[in-house]
N, C-alpha and C positions, 0 to 999 in steps of 0.2 A: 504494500500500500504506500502512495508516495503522496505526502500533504507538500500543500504549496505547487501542485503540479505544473503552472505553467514556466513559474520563474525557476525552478528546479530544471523541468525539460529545456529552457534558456543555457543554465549554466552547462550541461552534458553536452550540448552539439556541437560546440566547438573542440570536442574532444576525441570527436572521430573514431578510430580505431577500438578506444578504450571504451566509448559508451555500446559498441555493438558486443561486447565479450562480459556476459552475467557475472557477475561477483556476487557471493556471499556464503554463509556455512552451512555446514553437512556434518550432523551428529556421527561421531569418530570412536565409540568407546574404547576399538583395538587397537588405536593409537599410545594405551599406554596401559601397564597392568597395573593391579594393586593387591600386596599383599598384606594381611597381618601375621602376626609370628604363628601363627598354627594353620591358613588357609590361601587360597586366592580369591578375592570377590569378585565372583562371579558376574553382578550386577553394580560394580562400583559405580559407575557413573550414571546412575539412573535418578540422582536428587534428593532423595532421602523418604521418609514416611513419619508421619506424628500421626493422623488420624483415619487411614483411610476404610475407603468401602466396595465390598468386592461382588461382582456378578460376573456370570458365566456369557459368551456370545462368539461366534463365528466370525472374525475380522477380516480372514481372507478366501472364503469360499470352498476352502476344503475341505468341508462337512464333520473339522474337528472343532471341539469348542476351545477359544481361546479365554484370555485375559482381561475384563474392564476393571480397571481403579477410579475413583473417585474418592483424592484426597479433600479432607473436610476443611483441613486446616486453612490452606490458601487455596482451594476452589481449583483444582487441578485435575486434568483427566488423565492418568495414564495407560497405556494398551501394551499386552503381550501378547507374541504370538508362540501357541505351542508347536515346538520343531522337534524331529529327531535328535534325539543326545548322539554322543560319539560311541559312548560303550552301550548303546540299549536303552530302549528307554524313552521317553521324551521329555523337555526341560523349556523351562521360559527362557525366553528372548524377548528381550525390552526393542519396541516396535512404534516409537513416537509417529511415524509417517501415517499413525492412523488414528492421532489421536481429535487431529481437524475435523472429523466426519461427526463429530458430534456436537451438538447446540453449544456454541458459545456460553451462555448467560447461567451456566448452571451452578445452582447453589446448596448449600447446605447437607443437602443427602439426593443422591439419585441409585436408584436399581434397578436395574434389568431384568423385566419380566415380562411373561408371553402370555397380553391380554384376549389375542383376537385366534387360537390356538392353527397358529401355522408355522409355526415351528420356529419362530423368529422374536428372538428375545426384544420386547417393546422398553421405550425410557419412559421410568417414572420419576419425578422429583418436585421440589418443594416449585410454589409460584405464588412471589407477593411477601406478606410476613409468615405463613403459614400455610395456604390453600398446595392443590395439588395439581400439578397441569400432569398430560400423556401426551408422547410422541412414539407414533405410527414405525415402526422398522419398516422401510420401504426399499429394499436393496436395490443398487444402481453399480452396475460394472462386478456383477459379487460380490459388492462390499456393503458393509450396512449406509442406509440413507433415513431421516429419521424426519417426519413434517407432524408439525403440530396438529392434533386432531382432537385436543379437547385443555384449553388455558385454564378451566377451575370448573374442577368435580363439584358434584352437589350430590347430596342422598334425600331422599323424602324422609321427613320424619313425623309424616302422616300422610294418609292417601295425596292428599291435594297439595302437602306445604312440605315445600325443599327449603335447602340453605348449603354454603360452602361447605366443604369436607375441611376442615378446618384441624393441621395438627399443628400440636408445639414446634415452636422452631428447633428445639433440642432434641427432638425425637427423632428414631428411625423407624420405621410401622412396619408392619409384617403383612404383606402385598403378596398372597397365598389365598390357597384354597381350603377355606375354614369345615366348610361341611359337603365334600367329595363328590361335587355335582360339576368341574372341569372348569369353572368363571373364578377368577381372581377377586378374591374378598381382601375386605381391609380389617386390619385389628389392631388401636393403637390406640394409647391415654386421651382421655379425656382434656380438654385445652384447659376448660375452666378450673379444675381441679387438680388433674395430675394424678387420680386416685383409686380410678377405676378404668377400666376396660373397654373402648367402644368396639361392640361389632356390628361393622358396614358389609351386609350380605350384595351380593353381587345379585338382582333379579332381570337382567337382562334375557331375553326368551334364547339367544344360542349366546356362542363363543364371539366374540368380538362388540361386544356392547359394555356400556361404562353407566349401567344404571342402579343405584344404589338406595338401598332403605337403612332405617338404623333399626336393628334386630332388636339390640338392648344397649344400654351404656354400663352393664355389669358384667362380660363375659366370664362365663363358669363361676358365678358369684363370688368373683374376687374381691378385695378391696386391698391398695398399700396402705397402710395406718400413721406408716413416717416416723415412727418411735426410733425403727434400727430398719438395716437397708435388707433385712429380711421379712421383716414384721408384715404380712400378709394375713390378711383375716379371711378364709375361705368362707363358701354353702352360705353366702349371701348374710354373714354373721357380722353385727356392729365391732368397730375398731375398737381396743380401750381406749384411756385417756389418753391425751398424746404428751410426752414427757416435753420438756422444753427444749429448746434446738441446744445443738452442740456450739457454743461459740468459737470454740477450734475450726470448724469446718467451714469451707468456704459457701455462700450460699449462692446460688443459682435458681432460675425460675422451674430447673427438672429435666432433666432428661429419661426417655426410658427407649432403650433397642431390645427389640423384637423380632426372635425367631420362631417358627412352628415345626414342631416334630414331633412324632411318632416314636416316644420313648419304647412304648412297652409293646410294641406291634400289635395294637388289637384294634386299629381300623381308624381312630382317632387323633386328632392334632392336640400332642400337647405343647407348652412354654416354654423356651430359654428367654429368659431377659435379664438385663444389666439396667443398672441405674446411676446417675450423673453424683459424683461424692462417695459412691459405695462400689467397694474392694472386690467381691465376689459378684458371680454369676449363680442368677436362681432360676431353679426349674420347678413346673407349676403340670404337676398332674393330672390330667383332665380323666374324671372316675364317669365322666355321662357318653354320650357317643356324639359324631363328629354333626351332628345335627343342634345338638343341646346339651353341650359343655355344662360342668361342675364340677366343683372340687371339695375333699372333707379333710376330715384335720390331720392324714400323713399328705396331703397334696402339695405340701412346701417343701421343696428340698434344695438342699447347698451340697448333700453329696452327691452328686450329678448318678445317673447311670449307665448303662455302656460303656466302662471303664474311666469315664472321663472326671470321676467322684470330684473334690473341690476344685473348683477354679477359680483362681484367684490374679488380680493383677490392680495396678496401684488406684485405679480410679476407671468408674464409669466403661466395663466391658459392653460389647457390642457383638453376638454371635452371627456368623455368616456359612450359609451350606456353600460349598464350593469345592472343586476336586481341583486340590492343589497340587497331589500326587499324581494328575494323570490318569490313572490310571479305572475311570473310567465310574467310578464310587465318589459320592459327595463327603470329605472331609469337613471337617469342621474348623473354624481360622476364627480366633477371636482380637480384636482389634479396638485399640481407644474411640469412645465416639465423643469428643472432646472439639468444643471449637476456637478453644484458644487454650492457655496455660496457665489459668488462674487460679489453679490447684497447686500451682509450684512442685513439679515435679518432672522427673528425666523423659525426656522423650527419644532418648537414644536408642534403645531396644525398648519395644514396648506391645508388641503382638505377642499371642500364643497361638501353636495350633496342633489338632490333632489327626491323626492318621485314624482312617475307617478299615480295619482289615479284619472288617465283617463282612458282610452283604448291601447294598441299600436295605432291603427292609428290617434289617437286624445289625446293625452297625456295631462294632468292637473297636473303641476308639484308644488309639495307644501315640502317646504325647511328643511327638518333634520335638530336638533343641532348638533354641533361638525363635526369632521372630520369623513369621510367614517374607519372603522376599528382603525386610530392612536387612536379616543380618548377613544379605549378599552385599550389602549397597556400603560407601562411606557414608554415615551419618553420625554426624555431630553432636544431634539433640535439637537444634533450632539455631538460624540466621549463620548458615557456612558461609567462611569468606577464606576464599584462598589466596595463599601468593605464592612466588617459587626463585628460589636461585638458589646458588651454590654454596650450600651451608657446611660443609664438609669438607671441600678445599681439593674434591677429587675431578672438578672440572665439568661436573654433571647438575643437572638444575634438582633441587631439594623441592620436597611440597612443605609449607605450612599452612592449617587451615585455623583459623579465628570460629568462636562461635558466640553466639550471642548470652546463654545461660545453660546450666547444667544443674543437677541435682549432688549434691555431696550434703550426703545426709539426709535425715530426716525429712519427709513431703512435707509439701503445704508450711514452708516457712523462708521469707525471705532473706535469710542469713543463710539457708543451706543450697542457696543459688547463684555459681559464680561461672564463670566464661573462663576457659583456655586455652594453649594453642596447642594443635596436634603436629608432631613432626613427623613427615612420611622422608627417608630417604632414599633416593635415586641409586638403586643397586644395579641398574642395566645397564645400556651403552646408549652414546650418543641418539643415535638413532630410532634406538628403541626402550626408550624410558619403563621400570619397574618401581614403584613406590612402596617402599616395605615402610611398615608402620615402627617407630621409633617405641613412641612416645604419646600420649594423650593430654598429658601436662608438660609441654614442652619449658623452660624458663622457672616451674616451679610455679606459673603464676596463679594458682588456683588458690594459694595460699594468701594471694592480696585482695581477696573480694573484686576481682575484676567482672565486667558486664559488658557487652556489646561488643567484643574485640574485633576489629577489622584491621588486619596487618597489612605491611609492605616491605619487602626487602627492597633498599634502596641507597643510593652512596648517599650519602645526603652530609656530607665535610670533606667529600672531593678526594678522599683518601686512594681512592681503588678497589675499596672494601663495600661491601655492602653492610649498612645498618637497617636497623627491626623502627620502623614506627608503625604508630596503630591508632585509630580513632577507641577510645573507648570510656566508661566512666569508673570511678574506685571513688568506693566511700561519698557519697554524694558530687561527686565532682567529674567534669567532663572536659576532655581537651583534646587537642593531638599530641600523642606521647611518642618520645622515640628513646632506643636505647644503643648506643653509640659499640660499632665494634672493635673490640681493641686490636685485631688481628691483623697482620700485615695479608695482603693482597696475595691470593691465594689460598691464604691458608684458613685450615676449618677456624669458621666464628667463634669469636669470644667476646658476648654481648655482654657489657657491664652490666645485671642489673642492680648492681649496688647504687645508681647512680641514674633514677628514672627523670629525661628532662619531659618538657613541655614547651611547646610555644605558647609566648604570648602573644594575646591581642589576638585571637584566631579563635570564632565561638567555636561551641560544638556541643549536643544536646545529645542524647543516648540514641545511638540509630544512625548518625550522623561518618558519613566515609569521605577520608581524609585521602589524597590520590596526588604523589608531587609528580609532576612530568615538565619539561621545559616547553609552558606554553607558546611564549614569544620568540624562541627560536634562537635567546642570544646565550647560549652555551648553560645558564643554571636550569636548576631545577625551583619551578614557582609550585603552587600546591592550588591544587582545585578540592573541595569540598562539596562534597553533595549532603546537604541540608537533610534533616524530617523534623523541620519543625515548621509550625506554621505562622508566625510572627516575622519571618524573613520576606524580602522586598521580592525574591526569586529564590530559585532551588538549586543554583550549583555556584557557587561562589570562588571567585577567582581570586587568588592571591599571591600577588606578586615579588618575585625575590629582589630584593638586596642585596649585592652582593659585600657592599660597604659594611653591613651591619653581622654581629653576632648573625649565630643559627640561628638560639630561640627567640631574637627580635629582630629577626630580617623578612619579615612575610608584613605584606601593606597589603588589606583590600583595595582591590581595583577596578570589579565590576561586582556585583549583587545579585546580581542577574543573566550570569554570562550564560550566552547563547538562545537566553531566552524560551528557556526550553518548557513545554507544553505538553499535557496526555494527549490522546487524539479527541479528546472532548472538548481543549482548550482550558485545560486546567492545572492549576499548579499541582505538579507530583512530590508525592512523598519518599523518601528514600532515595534519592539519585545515590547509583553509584557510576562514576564515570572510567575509564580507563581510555588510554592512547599508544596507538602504535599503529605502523602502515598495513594495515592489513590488508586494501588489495593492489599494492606493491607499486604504488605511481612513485614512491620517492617520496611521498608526502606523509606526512602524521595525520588520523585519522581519530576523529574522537569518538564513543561508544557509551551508551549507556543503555544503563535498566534502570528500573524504577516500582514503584509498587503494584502497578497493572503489569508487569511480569512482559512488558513488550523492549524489544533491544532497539536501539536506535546509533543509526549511522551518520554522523556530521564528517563527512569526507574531506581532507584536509581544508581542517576548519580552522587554520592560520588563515586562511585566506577570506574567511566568513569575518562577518560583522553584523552587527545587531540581533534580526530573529535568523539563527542557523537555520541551514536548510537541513532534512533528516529524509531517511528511508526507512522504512520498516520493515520489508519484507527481503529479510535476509537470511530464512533457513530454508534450508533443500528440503522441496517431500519427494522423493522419489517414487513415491508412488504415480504423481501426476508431471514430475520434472518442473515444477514450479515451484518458486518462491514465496514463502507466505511469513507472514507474522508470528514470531512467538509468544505463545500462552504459556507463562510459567507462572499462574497463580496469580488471583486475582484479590486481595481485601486490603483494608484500609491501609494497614503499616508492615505491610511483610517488607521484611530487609531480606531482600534477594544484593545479590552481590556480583561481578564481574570482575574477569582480572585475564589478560594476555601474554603470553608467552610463549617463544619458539619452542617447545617441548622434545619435538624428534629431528632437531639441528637439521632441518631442510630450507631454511630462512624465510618459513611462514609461518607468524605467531597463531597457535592453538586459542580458542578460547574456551573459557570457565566460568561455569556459571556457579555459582553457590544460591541457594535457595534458602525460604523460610522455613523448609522442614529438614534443612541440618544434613544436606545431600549435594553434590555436585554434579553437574553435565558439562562433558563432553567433547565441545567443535573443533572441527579443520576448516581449513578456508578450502574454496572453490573457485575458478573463475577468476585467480590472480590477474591482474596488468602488470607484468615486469618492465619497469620502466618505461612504461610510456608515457611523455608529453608533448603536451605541443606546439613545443619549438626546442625538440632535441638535439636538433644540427647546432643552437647556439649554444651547445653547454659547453662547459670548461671542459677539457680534454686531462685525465689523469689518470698515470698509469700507478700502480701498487704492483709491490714483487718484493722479496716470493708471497704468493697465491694459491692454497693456505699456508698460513704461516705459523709461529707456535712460540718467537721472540721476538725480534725486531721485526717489523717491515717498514719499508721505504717507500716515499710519496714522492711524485713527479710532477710539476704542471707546467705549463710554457712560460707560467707569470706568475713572478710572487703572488703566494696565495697561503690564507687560513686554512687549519685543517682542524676540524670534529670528528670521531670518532662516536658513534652513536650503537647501543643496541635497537633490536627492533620496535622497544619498548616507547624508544625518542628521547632515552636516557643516555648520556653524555656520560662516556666512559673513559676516554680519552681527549689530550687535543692539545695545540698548539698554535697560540694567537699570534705568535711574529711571525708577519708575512715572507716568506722562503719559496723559492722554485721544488728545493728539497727538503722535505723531512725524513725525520726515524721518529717511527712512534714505538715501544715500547709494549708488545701484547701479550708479555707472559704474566698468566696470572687471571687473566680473564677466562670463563667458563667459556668453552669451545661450544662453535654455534655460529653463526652469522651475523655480521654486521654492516651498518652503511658507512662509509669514509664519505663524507662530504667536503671538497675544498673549496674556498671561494674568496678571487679576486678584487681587486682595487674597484671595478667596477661592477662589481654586484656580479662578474656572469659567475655562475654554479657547477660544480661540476660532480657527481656520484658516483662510487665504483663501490660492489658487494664486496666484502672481506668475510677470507673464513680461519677460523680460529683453529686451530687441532687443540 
């Protein structure tokens, strides 16, 4: 999608060559492995998980059933496809190119279920504050197609008088077949209460109708009483007194998820449900038949059966039928149904699931380790922010990942939530990057109450070394911190942190990413800042170096507002996070961002921009259609999604990274490079560099005294030499092997570039 279209299509035609050749990226996970000390993650770069919700559906017409996710947290779709394993078997494959196919605007909870019975799993989900829309599976090319066929369900609750199907926003309903006549019934808490049972029988005359009465608002004479997150009063029997609420406990308006199953195989749907503040999952015995549900006083249980006896997890479970095993039986996957973190608690590993190695109608459920898919994946916990260089001094780029908060200690208490950084190190080779996990408290910092961490490896005192700064806040207080490293050039870091600075005069609010790059072009490094607060004039703020002044009082605001940047609503975004580097290869720096609508944006060497940038959006490959489209990486009010660029497989195209709000990272390669094209190439500076790659010295040539910069891809200034000379030696050992641009440039502005490679 391209905003500003005329004046944009303005700027590209005179560019000829490079506007006819597509740029942009293409999700890359085999571009780089990741291990921890006992596995490989299989799914490392798939973003992460804190709440999602899982249905069964056919993504590419193979007649197996694959993968739908629907993260809760930041409104996220994600899709797998089931493929052949190598040894037997078949195993997920994270499959984004199919995650477009489905309604944009979707919230809260959606599930996949086959109203109209053709075999084609239909979308349910929330619309409005509460109400319930359905979208029609209408397959197009074999692949699912999905068109609105009913915005807000109504049930009669008398011959003549209907009203909205109205559930809590917190709930997830049980969208099944209550009494075995083949029509999708609804069964889910009551809005005004929270306390009872509605059941909406489906009386439409066949299969494909959305017509609904309300049977009763008590099904199987249940009642929650809310004393304790067990406390169910069956057989239609008054609650006791209710005791006083727990003032420990976080309060919320309720949530309750809802599944149906056929505990005891005798023809009836009984209960699994979880509730919003409570640890455990209960199951609710249905003693009547599937017609006219009830229950009597063994109808409560917490020892689950079909081996799945307690289950338990920190807050608020959510049971899901799904065969995660393949293998052709619906397991059972229990999963946070949580839509933010106001329970204070880890969201790092946080699903359970069990293996059915019974029958369907007689299930034998025996309990997987780890969580369903997270604990393939990196996740953090919540708000990954990656950066990467060479921490080690063995010439290979390092990962560090920032996170927003974590749990150490105790739930539900804001002192046992602090942010850390993870160290992955680079055990592969140039070309083919391995990240083995160090570390999870890299620096110790978990011992300072840190929050929001958003790092940067960066030179930032001109040394040669790269130093650690980070946006974040400690102990009420928010800045940009950086920690200086003592190490000579080369060799593994040795970050002071006895010795934590800060800049002054440079705000900064929790959420807030700190990003130095040499915006103007004249050899420092200035610092952009992407904002989330909303009392700022604009959302990415430019700050300009000094080079006269100290570090920590050499940054002057200089714009408030740079590049003017806008959602595509026209509105001020929250969370900017910005990074720059040339990524589709004109010579130029290119600036990028995300922001809290989860959409990337491209300001194309935007040195050259002024006022409102011009931007693209549509810069990820679907292969599926060879098009371009917008990314969706989660959609609510403050998720701090994150970006960061880096050559990763020394090819001299920076990879990009995404870090998201659920504590996961993605992925990209670029596509569609321009190497060096501008235009008016014939007038560049002529300069030769040799030896080509080099690994200590190399030497610089130009017809005419000229400056010479030394730059990574990043637009970071690793080298250089300001007295104008026909010859230099620049000095390259020590730099992490990889690609770089040598820029030289004459008394009269003409420019000249030549790529340099590092061994």
């Amino acid at each position: 999608m391209l905003r500003r279209l005329p004046a944009l299509l303005a700027l590209l035609l005179p560019l000829g060559a490079a506007a006819q050749s597509p740029f942009g990226f293409e999700y890359r996970p085999q571009a780089a492995v990741v291990k921890t000390s006992t596995d490989t993650l299989r799914q490392a770069w798939t973003g992460g998980l804190n709440s999602p919700q899982y249905s069964s559906i056919d993504l590419n017409g193979d007649n197996v059933n694959d993968l739908f996710v629907f993260e809760r947290m930041n409104a996220r779709v994600l899709t797998y496809l089931s493929v052949p394993a190598s040894g037997g078997g078949r195993r997920w494959q994270y499959a984004p190119e199919y995650e477009s196919l489905f309604p944009a605007d979707l919230n809260n909870w959606v599930l996949l279920r086959d109203y109209d019975c053709d075999g084609r799993p239909d979308l349910w989900t929330q619309a409005g504050p509460g109400d319930v829309r359905v979208f029609r599976n209408e397959p197009q090319n074999g692949r699912p197609s999905f068109r609105l066929v009913n915005a807000r369900l109504e049930y009669f609750y008398t011959p003549t008088q209907s009203a909205n199907i109205h559930l809590g926003g917190y709930d997830i309903p049980a969208i099944q077949d209550v009494d075995g006549d083949g029509k999708l019934d609804i069964l889910a808490f009551d809005f005004g209460g929270g306390t009872l049972i509605q059941y909406l029988r489906n009386t439409s005359p066949t299969c494909g109708g959305l017509q609904y009465e309300l049977v009763t608002d008590r099904w199987a004479g249940l009642t929650w009483c809310g004393t304790t997150c067990t406390d169910y009063t069956p057989a239609g029997l008054a609650c006791r007194t209710a005791a006083p609420p727990d003032p420990h406990k976080t309060n919320h308006t309720g949530g309750f998820g809802l599944l149906l199953q056929d505990f005891d195989n005798d023809g009836d749907q009984d209960l699994l449900l979880g509730r919003d503040s409570c640890p455990e999952l209960v199951g609710i015995r249905n003693t009547g038949t599937a017609a006219s549900a009830s229950t009597d006083a063994n109808s409560i249980l917490t020892n689950l059966p079909n081996g799945l006896g307690s289950v338990s997890m920190p807050n608020y479970l959510v049971p899901y039928a799904v065969d995660a095993t393949q293998d052709g039986k619906a397991d059972l996957v229990v999963a946070p149904g949580l839509v933010d973190n106001s329970d204070l608690v880890s969201l790092r590993n946080t699903g359970m699931w069990f293996e059915n190695r019974g029958t369907a109608a007689a299930p034998a459920y025996v309990r997987r380790s780890g969580s369903f898919l997270q604990s393939e994946m990196i996740d953090v916990s919540e708000g990954a922010a990656a950066t990467f260089g060479d921490v080690d001094g063995d010439g290979l780029p390092d990962m560090i990942i920032g996170n927003a908060q974590d749990q150490y200690g105790a739930p539900m208490s804001y002192n046992n939530l602090r942010a850390t950084l993870s160290y992955y190190r680079n055990v592969g080779t140039a070309g083919r990057p391995v990240f083995s996990l160090v570390t999870e408290d890299y620096l110790n910092l978990s011992a300072g109450n840190w929050g929001n961490l958003r790092p940067q490896l960066v030179d930032l005192n001109r040394d040669g070394a790269l130093d650690l700064a980070f946006g974040g806040y400690n102990i009420g207080a928010t800045f940009v911190y950086y920690f200086l490293n003592t190490a000579r050039p080369g060799q593994p870091a040795a970050f002071n942190t006895a010795q934590l600075n800060s800049l002054n005069n440079v705000g900064n609010v929790p959420g807030d990413t700190p990003y130095f790059t040499d915006v103007d072009g004249d050899g420092y490094l200035d610092l952009l800042v992407g904002t989330n607060s909303q009392t700022t004039a604009g959302h990415l703020l430019y700050y300009r170096r000094n080079p006269s002044q100290p570090l920590n009082d050499g940054f002057t605001l200089t714009n408030d507002d740079f590049g003017r940047i806008r959602t595509a609503a026209n509105t001020l975004p929250f969370g900017i996070s910005p990074a720059v580097a040339d990524v589709d290869g004109d010579g130029n720096p290119d600036l990028l961002t995300v922001d809290h609508t989860g959409t990337l944006h491209l300001f194309a060497n935007f040195r050259a921009q002024s006022g409102v940038f011009l931007d693209r959006t549509d810069l990820l490959l679907n292969p599926l259609t060879n098009q371009y489209e917008a990314s969706d990486w989660g959609r609510i009010s403050r998720a701090r999604n994150h970006i960061t660029l880096a050559d990763l497989t020394a090819d001299g195209a920076p990879e990009l990274v995404v870090g998201l709000e659920t504590g996961g990272l993605l992925l990209y390669g670029t596509r569609g490079r321009v190497l060096s094209t501008r235009s008016k190439a014939a007038d560049a500076l002529a300069v030769q560099v040799y030896p080509n790659p080099a690994d200590n010295v190399v030497t610089v040539e130009t017809p005419n005294a000229a400056r010479v910069v030394l730059r990574d891809l990043l637009g970071r200034t690793v080298r250089q030499a300001d007295a104008p000379q026909r010859r230099h030696q620049l000095r390259v050992e020590g730099l992490a092997a990889g690609v770089y641009l040598l820029e030289a440039t004459d008394a009269t502005g003409r420019r000249g570039v030549q790529r340099l490679t590092v061994k």
